[in-house]
N, C-alpha and C positions, 0 to 999 in steps of 0.2 A: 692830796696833791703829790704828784712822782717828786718832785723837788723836795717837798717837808721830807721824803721816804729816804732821800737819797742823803740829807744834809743832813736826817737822824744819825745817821750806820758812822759818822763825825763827831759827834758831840762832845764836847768838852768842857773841863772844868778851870781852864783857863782861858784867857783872855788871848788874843790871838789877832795877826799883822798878817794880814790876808792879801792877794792879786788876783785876778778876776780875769780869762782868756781862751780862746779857741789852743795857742801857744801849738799848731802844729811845727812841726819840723824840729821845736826846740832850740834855735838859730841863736845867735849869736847873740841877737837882739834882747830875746827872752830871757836868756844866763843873766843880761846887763841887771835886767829889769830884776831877775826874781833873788841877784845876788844885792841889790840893795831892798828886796823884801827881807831878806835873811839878818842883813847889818840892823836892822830898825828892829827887827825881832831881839836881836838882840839885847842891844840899846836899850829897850825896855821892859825887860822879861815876858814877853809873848811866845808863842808857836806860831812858827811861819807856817801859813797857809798857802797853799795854789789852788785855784778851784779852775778846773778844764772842764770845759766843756766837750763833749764826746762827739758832736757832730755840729758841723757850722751854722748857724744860725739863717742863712741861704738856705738851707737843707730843707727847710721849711718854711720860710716867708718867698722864696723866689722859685717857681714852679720850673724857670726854663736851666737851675742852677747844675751842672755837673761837676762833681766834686772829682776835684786831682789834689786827694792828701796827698804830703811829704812825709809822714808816720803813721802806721800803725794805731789803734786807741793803747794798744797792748804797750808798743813801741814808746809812747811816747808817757806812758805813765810811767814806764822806768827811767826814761832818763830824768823827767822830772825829779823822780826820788832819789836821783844822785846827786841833785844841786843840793841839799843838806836842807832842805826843808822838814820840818819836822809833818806836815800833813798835803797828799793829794788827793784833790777832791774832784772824780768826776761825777758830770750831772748831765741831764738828758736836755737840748733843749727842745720841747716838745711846743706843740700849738696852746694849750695849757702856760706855759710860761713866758711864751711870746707876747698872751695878754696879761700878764704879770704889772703892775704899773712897779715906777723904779723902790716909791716908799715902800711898797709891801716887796720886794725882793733883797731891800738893804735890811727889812723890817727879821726878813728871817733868817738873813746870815747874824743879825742880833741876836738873837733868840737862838739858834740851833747851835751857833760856833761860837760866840761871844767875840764878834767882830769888835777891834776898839783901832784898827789902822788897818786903812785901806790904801793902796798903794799902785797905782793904775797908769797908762799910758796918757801923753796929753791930748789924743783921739777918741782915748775910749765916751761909752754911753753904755749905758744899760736900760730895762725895762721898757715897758709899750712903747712902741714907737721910735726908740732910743732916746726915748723924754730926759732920762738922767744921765746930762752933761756933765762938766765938771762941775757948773754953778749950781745945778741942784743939788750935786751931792755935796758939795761944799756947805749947802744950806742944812742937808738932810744931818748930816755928820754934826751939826751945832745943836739942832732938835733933839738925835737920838743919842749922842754918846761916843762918835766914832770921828777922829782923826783922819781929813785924806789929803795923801800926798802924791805928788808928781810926778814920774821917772822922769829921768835924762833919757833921753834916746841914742843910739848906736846908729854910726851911719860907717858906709861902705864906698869912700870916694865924696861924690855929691849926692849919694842916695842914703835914705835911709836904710836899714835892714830887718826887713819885712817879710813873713812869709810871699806873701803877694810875690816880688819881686825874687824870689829864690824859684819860686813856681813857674816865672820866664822863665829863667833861665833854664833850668831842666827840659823845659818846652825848648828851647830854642837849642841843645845839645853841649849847652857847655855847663858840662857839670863839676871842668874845674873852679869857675866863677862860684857854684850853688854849693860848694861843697867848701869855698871860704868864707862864705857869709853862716852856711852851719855849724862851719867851727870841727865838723868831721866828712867825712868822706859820703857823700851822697850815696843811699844804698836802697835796696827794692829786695823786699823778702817773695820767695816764691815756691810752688810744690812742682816737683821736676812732675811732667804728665807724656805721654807718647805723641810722637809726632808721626811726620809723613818716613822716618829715617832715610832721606836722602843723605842728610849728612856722613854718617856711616861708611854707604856705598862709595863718597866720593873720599873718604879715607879722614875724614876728620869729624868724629859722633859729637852732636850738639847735645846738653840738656836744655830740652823745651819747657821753660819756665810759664806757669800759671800764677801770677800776679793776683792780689786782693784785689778786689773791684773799688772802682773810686781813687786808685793811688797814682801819682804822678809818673809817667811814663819816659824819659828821656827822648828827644826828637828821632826820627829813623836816620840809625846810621852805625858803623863800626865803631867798639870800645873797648879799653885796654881798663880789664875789671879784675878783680878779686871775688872768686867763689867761694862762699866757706861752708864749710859741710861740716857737720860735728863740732864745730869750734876748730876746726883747721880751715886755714887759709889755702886755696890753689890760686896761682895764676890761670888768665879766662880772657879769651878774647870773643867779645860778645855781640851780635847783629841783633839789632830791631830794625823790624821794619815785614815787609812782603816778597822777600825773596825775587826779586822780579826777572831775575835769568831766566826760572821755571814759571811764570805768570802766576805765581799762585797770590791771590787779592786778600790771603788773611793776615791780620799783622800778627808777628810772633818775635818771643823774647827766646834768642837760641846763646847761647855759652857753651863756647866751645874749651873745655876745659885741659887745663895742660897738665900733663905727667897722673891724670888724672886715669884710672881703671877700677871700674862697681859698677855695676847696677842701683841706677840714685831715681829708679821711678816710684815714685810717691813720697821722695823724702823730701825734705824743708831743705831751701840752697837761698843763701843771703847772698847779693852780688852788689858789692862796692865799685862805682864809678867813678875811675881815678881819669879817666883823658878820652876827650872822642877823638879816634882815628882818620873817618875817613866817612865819605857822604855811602850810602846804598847806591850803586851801580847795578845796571844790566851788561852783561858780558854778551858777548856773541859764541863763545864757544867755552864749556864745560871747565879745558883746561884751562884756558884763561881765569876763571875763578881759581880754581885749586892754585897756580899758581901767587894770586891774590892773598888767597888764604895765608899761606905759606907768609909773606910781607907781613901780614898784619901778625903772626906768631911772634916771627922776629921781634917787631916792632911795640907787641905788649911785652915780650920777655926784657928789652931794652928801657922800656919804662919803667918798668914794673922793677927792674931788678936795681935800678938806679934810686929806686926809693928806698927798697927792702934794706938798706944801709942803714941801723938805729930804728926801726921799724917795730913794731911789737912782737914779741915772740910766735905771736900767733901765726905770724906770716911766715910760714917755715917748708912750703911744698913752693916749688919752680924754679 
């Protein structure tokens, strides 16, 4: 079975205070959660564990499911390994473990990891069906040898702080709201690729970002972003959306990048979304945009530069 395969390349000769989760975005929520897996780790001499799962479990029980990750698989296994856990464990969930029942999936984090504290949300379930609630595993954990306890949960206002609810937000363009709840700045990694270069012509050259498939898109509209190329930071005033002055119906991710001169076709551009500016307009006439444009420059560099105050060094082009 891919799971024994996956929870082998793990194995350990201690005992181990384990969490269990999809844990995209890594939000604020998760930190809460995986910084009191960490303290009980302690508490007891264990290895903190996190087990991720690499794709949503939708991915494969719900046919009509389209996935808008907030990270990376890449993305989000590093930042896991900066909350001080001592082990990340990603695993597949495939149709294979779907029918897993919950005893035989606790049965072989026993066995492979030497699960002895499990430490889960008060929603989670696991195994067939989500058969393993809390009270069975409340049961299973007296059967086989393991301890489970309950996070506190983190909330945001009157909401809790859920990926779910980070994933509006971004849907709905406010990515300062999604980028409090992740505790960092909502960002969307991309490979610059060739566009139509109108931008150019009209005196302001966009890099046309290619997006991984499945990742959360920001609503269409202007935004006052951070491009970072190489580990430097530029300022980036950025449009999603279809360009609708020109009718063109494809949607595209364009940064227009400031004080910025390369050639970045084919290179990797991270883009940080600190504020949305302004909805996608159709203009009636050419200059009417370019003078647009011009506003929203100001307007990211006013932002933008109002933050760069105690900012990371990184932030050092605009």
């Amino acid at each position: 079975m891919r799971l024994d395969e996956e929870l082998t390349e793990f194995a350990t000769d201690r005992d181990t205070q384990l969490t269990i989760g999809v844990f995209d975005g890594v939000h604020l929520g998760h930190r809460h959660l995986i910084d009191q897996v960490v303290k009980e780790a302690v508490k007891t001499d264990r290895l903190a564990g996190v087990i991720t799962l690499r794709n949503h479990p939708s991915s494969v029980l719900d046919p009509t499911f389209t996935p808008s990750y907030l990270t990376t698989v890449d993305e989000r296994l590093r930042l896991l390994g900066d909350l001080g856990v001592d082990l990340v464990i990603p695993i597949t969930f495939d149709r294979e473990l779907s029918l897993l029942s919950a005893r035989d999936f606790v049965g072989r984090l026993r066995k492979h990891l030497r699960m002895a504290g499990l430490l889960v949300g008060s929603d989670f379930t696991l195994g067939h069906k989500r058969e393993g609630d809390l009270k069975m595993l409340h049961k299973l954990g007296g059967e086989m040898g393991f301890s489970l306890q309950v996070a506190s949960v983190l909330t945001d206002g009157d909401r809790t702080v859920k990926s779910t609810t980070i994933r509006q937000a971004v849907a709905q363009g406010d990515v300062s709201r999604a980028s409090k709840m992740l505790g960092r700045t909502f960002s969307l990694p991309g490979i610059v690729v060739k566009g139509v270069g109108r931008g150019k012509t009209l005196g302001f050259p966009t890099a046309n970002l290619e997006h991984p498939a499945g990742t959360a898109i920001p609503m269409d509209g202007i935004y006052a972003t951070w491009a970072s190329i190489d580990g430097v930071a530029y300022m980036a005033a950025t449009s999603i959306g279809r360009r609708p002055t020109f009718d063109e119906g494809n949607r595209t991710i364009e940064a227009f990048i400031l004080d910025f001169d390369g050639d970045l076709y084919g290179r990797q551009v991270h883009l940080e979304f600190v504020r949305r500016l302004r909805d996608e307009v159709k203009f009636e006439a050419v200059e009417e945009l370019q003078a647009q444009v011009d506003i929203d420059v100001n307007d990211t560099r006013t932002i933008l530069g109002a933050l760069h105050t105690g900012c990371s060094e990184a932030k050092t082009h605009g």
